[in-house]
C-alpha positions, 0 to 999 in steps of 0.5 A, spaced: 500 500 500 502 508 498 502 511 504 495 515 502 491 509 502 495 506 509 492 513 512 485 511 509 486 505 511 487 507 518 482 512 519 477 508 516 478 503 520 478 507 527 485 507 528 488 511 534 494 509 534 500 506 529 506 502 533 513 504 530 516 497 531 524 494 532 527 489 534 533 491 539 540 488 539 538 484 547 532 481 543 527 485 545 521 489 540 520 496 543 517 502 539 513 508 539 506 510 537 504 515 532 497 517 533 494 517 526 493 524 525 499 524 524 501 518 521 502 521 514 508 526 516 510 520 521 511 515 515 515 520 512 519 523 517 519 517 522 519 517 529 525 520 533 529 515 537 535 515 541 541 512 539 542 509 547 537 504 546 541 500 541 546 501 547 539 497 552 540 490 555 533 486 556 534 488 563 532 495 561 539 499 563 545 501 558 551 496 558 556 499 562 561 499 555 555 502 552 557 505 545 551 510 546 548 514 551 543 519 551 546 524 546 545 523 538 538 521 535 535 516 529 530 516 526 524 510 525 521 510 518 516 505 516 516 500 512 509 501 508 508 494 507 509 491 514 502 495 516 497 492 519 490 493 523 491 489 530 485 484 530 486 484 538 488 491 539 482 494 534 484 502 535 492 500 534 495 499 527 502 496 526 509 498 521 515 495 523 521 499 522 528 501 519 532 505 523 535 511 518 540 516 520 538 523 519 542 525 513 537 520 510 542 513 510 541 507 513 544 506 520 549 501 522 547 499 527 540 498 524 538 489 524 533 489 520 539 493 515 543 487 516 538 483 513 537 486 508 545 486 506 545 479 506 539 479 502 542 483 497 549 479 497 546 473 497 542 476 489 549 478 488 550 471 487 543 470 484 540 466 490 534 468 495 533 466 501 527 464 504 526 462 511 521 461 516 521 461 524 517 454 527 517 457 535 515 454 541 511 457 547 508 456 553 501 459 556 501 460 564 497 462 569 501 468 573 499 466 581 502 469 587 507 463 587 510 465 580 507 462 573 503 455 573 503 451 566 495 451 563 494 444 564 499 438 564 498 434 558 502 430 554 506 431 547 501 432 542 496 429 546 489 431 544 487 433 551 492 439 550 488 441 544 482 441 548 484 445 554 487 450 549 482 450 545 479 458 545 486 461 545 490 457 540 483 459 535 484 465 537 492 467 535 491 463 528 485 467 527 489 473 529 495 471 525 492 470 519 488 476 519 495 480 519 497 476 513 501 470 516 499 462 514 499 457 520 501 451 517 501 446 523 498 446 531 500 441 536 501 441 544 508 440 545 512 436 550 512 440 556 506 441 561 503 448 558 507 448 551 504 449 544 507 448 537 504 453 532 507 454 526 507 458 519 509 458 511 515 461 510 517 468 506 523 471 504 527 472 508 526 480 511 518 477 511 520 473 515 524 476 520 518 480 520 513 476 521 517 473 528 516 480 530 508 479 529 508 472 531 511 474 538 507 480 540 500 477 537 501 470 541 503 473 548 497 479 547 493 473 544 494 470 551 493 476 555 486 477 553 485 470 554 487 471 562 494 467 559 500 469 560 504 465 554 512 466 554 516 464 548 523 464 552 528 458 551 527 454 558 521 458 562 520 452 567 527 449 569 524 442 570 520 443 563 522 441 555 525 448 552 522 452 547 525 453 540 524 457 534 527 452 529 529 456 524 527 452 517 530 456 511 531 455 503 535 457 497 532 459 491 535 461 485 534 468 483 527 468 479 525 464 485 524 458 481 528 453 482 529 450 489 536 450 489 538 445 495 534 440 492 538 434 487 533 429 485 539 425 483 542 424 489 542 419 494 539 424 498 537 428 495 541 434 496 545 439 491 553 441 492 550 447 494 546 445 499 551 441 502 556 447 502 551 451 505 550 446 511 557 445 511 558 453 513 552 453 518 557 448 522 563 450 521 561 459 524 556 455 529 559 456 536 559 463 533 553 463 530 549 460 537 550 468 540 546 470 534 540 465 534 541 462 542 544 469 544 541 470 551 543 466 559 537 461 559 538 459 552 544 454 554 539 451 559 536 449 552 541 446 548 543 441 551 544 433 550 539 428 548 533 434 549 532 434 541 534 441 542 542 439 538 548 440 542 553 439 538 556 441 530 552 435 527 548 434 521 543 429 519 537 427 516 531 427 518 536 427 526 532 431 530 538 431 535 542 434 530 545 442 530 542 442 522 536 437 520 534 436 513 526 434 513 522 430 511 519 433 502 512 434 502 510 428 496 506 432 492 512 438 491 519 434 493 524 439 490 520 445 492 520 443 499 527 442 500 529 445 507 534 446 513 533 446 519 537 450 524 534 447 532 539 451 535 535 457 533 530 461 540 525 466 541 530 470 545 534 472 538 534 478 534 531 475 528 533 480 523 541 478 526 539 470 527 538 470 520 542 475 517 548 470 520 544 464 518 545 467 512 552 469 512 555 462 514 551 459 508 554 464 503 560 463 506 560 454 505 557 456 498 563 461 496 569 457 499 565 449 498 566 447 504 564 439 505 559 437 511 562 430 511 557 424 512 550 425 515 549 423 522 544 417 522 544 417 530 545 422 537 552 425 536 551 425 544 552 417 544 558 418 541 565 418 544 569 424 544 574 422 540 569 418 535 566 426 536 572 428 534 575 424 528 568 427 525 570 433 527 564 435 531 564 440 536 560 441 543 557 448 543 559 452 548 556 452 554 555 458 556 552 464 552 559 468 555 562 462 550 558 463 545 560 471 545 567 469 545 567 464 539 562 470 535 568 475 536 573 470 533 569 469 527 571 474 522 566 472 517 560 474 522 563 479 524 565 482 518 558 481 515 554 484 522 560 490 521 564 493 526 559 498 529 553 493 530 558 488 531 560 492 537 555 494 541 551 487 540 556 484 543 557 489 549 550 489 551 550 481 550 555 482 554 552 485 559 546 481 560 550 475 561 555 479 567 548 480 570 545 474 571 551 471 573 550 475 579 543 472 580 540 466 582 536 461 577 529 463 580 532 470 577 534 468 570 527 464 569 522 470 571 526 475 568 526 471 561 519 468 562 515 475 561 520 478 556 520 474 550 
């Protein structure tokens, strides 16, 4: 839509307010709202905002090496075709953002920027991603003894549709009318825990579409007396909760799925063997990307079916990069890896764009993933591991950092300045939780994502 049809829009629909909306580099999805009268100038000029913000830890102070402070100011300018009406918000509309520097350019520091170059390194090579986020969540009670799962149902038990029958009707019904297909919805393993996932799109949409999905899930749930949380391991005693990220490589007319090869045992192409082989090889990096926060690590864990080591496999739901099951009327077209080291607590504009930085980096150089993994790497002993060339991830999301800030090709694709303060705020987090105990780490992960 122009932007004169969106105001049309808005004022047709007795709109009130319009949320400017970003990701920022702790993972959490903050933004302003412009009222409507004023939307048309807002859309045009932005909102303004504090370059400190991106300095912001998810714990709501500036990292104590923060690059940025109160002095020095951005814009956030809307992307026009990421407006929505909110169906449970009905006064309130949304636009996700860039983040625009006041002599017009994009700054550098700006995430969903980040994507963007990746996407277009990616067309430079005539490929196109697409990708899609598969996420995991609870819905709790909030009592005075803190948070209690909304039954105790079995995995994919048929009592836990039915006791989360309204609610789950409810977010698809939300998450369609703001244009996302639901493909699939199952309770999961843990008490309290669903699966609800969505088509893919290509690979900004889809980052967009993860902002939405968080905030329609958690608000959904909210109007149902619910608090749902998307938090990698809300219950310490409960499965964790991914958002596998499932992602494609197309040609550049996306026609043509380029991972799939019906002349191989596997059915693979060399390109996507290379791809999977670059997503191993900057995986210990690449988990403070995707698995970035403290209560990510509770998740990754050995025989959780989460992964815990650099493995591939097919159809290995034990392994970093999984290759699914084709759909049988669409083989080719359904190809697709899947990333299970991948979280809710993620910037998904920065998850993807380095998803996407490893996997060119395999394509140019065409590194070999070896032999796929056909059982759990974690029965293995560490020399059979080694004489693999598997690796156990690090353990901690501090270790994760100090393995991103080794990896010259994330940190050269993210840029010096993103790069920079994202680590610093990632740092912070991980400081400041190391002063706490579990009960902390929990809640505070809980209600934030």
């Amino acid at each position: 839509m122009t932007p004169d049809q969106i105001v049309a829009q808005a004022q047709e629909r007795g709109l009130q307010l319009v949320r400017f909306l970003y990701c920022d580099n702790g993972g959490v999805i903050r933004g302003k709202s412009t009222h409507v009268g004023a939307l048309a100038r807002r859309m045009e000029s932005g909102i303004g905002l504090v370059k400190g913000m991106q300095s912001f830890t998810s714990l709501d102070s500036l990292a104590p090496d923060a690059t940025y402070g109160p002095v020095g100011e951005i814009r956030l300018v809307p992307d026009p075709d990421t407006f929505v009406v909110l169906p449970y918000a009905p006064r309130s509309g949304q636009m996700v953002v860039n983040m625009v520097e006041l002599d017009h350019s994009p700054w550098a520091l700006d995430p969903r920027a980040f994507l963007q170059r990746m996407v277009t390194r990616a067309a430079a090579a005539g490929l196109a991603f697409d990708a899609a986020f598969e996420n995991e969540f609870y819905l709790a009670y909030r009592t005075d003894d803190g948070f209690v799962p909304v039954d105790r149902s079995l995995c994919f038990s048929a009592i836990g549709m039915e006791s989360t029958e309204d609610v789950i009707q409810d977010i698809i019904a939300a998450l369609t009318d703001q244009g996302l297909t639901v493909e699939l919805s199952h309770p999961e393993l843990g008490h309290g825990q669903q699966e609800l996932s969505i088509r893919h799109s290509p690979a900004v949409r889809a980052a967009d579409n993860q902002v939405t999905y968080r905030q329609t899930v958690r608000a959904v749930a909210a109007r149902h007396g619910l608090v749902a949380s998307l938090a990698p391991k809300p219950f310490a005693d409960q499965a964790g909760s991914g958002a596998h990220l499932h992602w494609s490589i197309w040609d550049k007319d996306h026609r043509t799925n380029r991972l799939a090869d019906s002349s191989a045992p596997d059915g693979l192409s060399p390109l996507a063997r290379n791809a999977i082989a670059g997503v191993l090889a900057h995986l210990p990096g690449l988990l403070a990307l995707t698995t970035p926060s403290v209560n990510s690590f509770r998740r990754l864990q050995p025989h959780y079916w989460s992964s815990a080591y650099t493995a591939w496999g097919l159809e290995n739901r034990e392994a970093a990069v999984r290759v699914p099951s084709r759909y049988w009327d669409d083989e080719d077209g359904s190809a697709n890896l899947e990333l299970k080291a991948s979280d809710a607590s993620a910037n998904p504009y920065i998850s993807l764009g380095g998803v996407i930085a490893a996997a060119l980096d395999g394509i140019e150089r065409k590194l070999d993933p070896g032999q796929p993994f056909d059982q759990d790497p974690g029965n293995l002993s560490d020399a059979e591991r080694k004489k693999r060339g598997v690796r156990r991830f690090p353990e901690k999301a501090s270790e994760a950092l100090d393995e991103l800030e080794k990896d010259r090709v994330l940190v050269a694709a993210l840029g010096a300045p993103l790069a920079t303060e994202y680590m610093k705020v990632r740092r912070a987090e991980a400081n400041a939780y190391a002063d706490k105990d579990d009960a902390f780490e929990l809640e505070q992960h809980f209600f934030k994502y």
